[in-house]
RODRENSE-159406 format. One record per residue (C-alpha): y negated, z, x negated; residue number from 1. Coordinates in nm, 2 decimals, padded with zeros to 4 digits, m for minus. Layout:
<nodes>
+--------+--------+--------+-----+
!      v !      w !      u !   n !
+--------+--------+--------+-----+
!      Y !      Z !      X ! NUM !
...
+--------+--------+--------+-----+
</nodes>
This chain:
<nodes>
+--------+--------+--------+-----+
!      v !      w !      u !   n !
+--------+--------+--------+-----+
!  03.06 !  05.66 ! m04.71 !   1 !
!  03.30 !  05.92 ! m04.57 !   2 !
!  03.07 !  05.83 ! m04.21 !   3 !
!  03.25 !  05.53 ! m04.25 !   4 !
!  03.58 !  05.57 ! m04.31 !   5 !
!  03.60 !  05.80 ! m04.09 !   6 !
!  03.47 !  05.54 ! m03.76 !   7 !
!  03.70 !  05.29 ! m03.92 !   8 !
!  04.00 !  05.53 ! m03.90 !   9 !
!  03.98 !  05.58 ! m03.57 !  10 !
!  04.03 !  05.21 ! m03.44 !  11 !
!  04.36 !  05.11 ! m03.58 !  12 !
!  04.26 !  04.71 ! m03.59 !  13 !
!  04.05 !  04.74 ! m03.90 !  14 !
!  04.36 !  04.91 ! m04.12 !  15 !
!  04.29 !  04.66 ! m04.40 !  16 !
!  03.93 !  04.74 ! m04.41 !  17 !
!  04.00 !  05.08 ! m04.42 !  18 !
!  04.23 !  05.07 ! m04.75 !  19 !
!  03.99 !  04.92 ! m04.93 !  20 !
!  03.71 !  05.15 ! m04.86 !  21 !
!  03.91 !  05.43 ! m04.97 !  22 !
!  03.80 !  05.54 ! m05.32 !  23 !
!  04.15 !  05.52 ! m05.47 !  24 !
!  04.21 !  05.18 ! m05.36 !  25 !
!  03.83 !  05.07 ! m05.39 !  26 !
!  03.78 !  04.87 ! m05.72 !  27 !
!  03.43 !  04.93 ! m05.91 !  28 !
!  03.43 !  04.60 ! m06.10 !  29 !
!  03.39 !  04.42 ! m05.78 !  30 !
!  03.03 !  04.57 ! m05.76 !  31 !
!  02.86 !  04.30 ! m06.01 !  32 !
!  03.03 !  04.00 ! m05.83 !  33 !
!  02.97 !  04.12 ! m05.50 !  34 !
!  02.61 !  04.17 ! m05.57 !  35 !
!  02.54 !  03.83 ! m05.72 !  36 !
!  02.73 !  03.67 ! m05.44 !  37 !
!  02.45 !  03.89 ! m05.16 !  38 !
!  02.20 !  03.87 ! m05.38 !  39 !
!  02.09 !  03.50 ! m05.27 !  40 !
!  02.16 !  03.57 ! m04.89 !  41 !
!  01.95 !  03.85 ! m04.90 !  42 !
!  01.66 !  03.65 ! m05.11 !  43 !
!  01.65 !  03.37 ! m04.84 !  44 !
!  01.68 !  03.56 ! m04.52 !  45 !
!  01.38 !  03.77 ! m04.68 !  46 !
!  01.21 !  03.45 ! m04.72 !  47 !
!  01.29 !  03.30 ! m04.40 !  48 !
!  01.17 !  03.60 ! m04.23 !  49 !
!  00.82 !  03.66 ! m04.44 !  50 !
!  00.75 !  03.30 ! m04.36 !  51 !
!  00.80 !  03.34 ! m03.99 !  52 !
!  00.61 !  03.65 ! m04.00 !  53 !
!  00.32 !  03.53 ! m04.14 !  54 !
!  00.30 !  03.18 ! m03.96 !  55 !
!  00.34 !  03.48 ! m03.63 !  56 !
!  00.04 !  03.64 ! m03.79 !  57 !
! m00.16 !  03.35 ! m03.85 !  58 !
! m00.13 !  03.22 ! m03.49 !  59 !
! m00.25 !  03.54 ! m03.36 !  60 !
! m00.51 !  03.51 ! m03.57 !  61 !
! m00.63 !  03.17 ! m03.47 !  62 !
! m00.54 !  02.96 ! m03.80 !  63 !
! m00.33 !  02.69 ! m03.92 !  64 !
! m00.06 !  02.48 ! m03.72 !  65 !
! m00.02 !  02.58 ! m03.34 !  66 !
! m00.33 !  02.70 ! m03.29 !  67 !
! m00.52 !  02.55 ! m03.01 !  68 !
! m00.79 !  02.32 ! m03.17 !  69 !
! m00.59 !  02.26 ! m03.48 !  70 !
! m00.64 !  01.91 ! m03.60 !  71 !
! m00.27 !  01.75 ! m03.73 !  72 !
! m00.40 !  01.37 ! m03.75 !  73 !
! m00.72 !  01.43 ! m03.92 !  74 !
! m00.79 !  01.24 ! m04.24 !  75 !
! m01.05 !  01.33 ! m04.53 !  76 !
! m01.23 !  01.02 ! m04.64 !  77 !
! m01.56 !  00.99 ! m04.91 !  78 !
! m01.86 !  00.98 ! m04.71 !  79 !
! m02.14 !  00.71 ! m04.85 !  80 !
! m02.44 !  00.83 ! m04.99 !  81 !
! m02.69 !  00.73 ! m04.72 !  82 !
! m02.48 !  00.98 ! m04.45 !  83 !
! m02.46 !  01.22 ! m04.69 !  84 !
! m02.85 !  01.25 ! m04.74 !  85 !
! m02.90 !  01.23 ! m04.36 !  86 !
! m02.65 !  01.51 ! m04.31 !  87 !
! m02.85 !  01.70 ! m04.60 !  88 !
! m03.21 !  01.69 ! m04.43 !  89 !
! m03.02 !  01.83 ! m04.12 !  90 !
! m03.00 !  01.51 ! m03.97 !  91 !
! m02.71 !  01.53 ! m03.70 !  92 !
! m02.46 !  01.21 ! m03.80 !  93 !
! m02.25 !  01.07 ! m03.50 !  94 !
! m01.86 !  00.95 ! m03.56 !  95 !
! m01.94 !  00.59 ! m03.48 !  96 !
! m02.22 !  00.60 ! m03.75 !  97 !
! m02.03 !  00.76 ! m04.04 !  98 !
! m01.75 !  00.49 ! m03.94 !  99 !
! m02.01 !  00.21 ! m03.90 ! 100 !
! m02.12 !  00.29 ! m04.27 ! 101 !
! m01.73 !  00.34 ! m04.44 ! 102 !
! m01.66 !  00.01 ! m04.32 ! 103 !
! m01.96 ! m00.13 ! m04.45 ! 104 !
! m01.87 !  00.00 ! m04.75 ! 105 !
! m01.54 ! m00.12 ! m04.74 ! 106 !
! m01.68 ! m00.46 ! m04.67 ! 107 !
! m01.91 ! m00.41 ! m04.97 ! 108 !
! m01.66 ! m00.29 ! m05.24 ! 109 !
! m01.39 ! m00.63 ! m05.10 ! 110 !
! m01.72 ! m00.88 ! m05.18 ! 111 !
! m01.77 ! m00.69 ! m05.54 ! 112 !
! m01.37 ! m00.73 ! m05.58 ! 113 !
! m01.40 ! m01.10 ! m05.53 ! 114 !
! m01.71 ! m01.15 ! m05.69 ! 115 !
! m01.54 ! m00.99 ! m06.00 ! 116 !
! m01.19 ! m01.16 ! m06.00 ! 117 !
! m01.35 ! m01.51 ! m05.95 ! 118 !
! m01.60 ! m01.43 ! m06.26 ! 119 !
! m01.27 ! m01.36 ! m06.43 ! 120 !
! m01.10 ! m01.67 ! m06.37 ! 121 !
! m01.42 ! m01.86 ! m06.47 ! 122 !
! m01.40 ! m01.62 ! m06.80 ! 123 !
! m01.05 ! m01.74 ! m06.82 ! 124 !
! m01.14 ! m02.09 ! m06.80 ! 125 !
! m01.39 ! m02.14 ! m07.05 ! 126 !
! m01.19 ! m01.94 ! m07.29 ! 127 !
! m00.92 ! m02.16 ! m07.26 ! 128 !
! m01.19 ! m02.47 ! m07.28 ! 129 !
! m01.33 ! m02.31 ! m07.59 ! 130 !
! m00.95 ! m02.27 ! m07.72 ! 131 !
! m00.85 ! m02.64 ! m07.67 ! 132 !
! m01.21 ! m02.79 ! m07.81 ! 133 !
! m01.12 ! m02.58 ! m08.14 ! 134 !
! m00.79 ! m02.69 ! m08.14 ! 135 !
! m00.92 ! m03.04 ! m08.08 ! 136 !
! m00.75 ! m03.12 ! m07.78 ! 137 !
! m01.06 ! m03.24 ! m07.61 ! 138 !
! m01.22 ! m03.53 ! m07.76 ! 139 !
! m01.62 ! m03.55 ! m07.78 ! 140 !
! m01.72 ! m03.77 ! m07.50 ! 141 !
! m01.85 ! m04.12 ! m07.57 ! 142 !
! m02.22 ! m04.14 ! m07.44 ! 143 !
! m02.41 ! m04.43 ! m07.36 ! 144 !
! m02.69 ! m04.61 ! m07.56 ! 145 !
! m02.87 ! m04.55 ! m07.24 ! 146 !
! m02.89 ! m04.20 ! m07.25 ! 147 !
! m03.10 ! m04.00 ! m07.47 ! 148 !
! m02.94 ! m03.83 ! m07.71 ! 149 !
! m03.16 ! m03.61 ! m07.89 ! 150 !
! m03.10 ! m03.29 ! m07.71 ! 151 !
! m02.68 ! m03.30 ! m07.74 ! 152 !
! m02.59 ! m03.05 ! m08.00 ! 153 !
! m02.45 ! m03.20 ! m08.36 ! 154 !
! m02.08 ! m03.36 ! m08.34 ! 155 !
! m02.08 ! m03.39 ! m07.95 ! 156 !
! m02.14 ! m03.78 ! m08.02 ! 157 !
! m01.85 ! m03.91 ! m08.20 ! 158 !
! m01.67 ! m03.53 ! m08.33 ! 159 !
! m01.71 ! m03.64 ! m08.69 ! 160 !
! m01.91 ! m03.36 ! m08.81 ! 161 !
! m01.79 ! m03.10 ! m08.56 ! 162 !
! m01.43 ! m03.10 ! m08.81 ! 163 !
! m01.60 ! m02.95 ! m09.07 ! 164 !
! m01.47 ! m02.88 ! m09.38 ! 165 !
! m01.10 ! m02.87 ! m09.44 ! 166 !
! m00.97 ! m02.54 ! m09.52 ! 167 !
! m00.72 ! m02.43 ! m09.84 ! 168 !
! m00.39 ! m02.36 ! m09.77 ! 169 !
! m00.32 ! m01.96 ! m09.92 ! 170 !
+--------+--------+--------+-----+
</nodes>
């Protein structure tokens, strides 16, 4: 410290500078604050620093970002199964084919999509069919004496015995 105050000394624009590194004049209790006040500013130039270091190493080395023959727009996608036993036995896969198959795939997994949202709507509607014949908002249909009745189900003629029997109040 006396290295110091002794270059300060010597140029007469840094006087204040100089009275405070004097150890009369120096205060200790300033030490804490002044260290928790540096104490971030050293943690982020240190990190700044080991990150440009090491994305300096890793270039030299020949990975990551910068590199030439890095890939930025390069996307990971789920391979079907048929390309992925062909790539197994050693088979060599082209682009075009492995895109040929993920859109088939695609295609395939829209039609199941379909297939299942329409079977849900029919679901739908015969629930609410079933619902509303209960409720006995649908009356039985009136056949005619032409048609052969014998393989309609009981109380689909006239809805008198599909009532039942009335139930207790609890």
């Amino acid at each position: 410290m006396g290295i110091i105050v002794r270059l300060l000394s010597t140029e007469r624009t840094n006087a204040p500078l100089l009275t405070l590194l004097q150890p009369e004049t120096f205060d200790a209790a300033l030490i804490i604050p002044i260290a928790f006040l540096s104490l971030p500013v050293l943690w982020l130039s240190n990190r700044l620093y080991t990150n440009y270091a090491e994305k300096k190493r890793l270039k030299a080395l020949g990975i990551g970002r910068g590199v030439p023959g890095f890939l930025t727009g390069v996307q990971k996608v789920a391979l079907p199964l048929a390309i992925v036993a062909r790539i197994k036995m050693g088979e060599d896969v082209s682009a075009e084919e492995i895109t040929d198959a993920i859109n088939a795939e695609k295609a395939r997994e829209i039609r199941l999509a379909e297939l299942e949202a329409e079977e849900a709507a029919a679901a739908a509607r015969d629930a609410e069919r079933d619902a509303n014949w209960k409720a006995g908002e649908l009356k039985p249909m009136k056949v005619p004496k032409t048609v052969d009745t014998e393989w309609l189900p009981q109380g689909a003629l006239d809805g008198a015995s599909s009532k039942g029997g009335r139930r207790r109040k609890k």
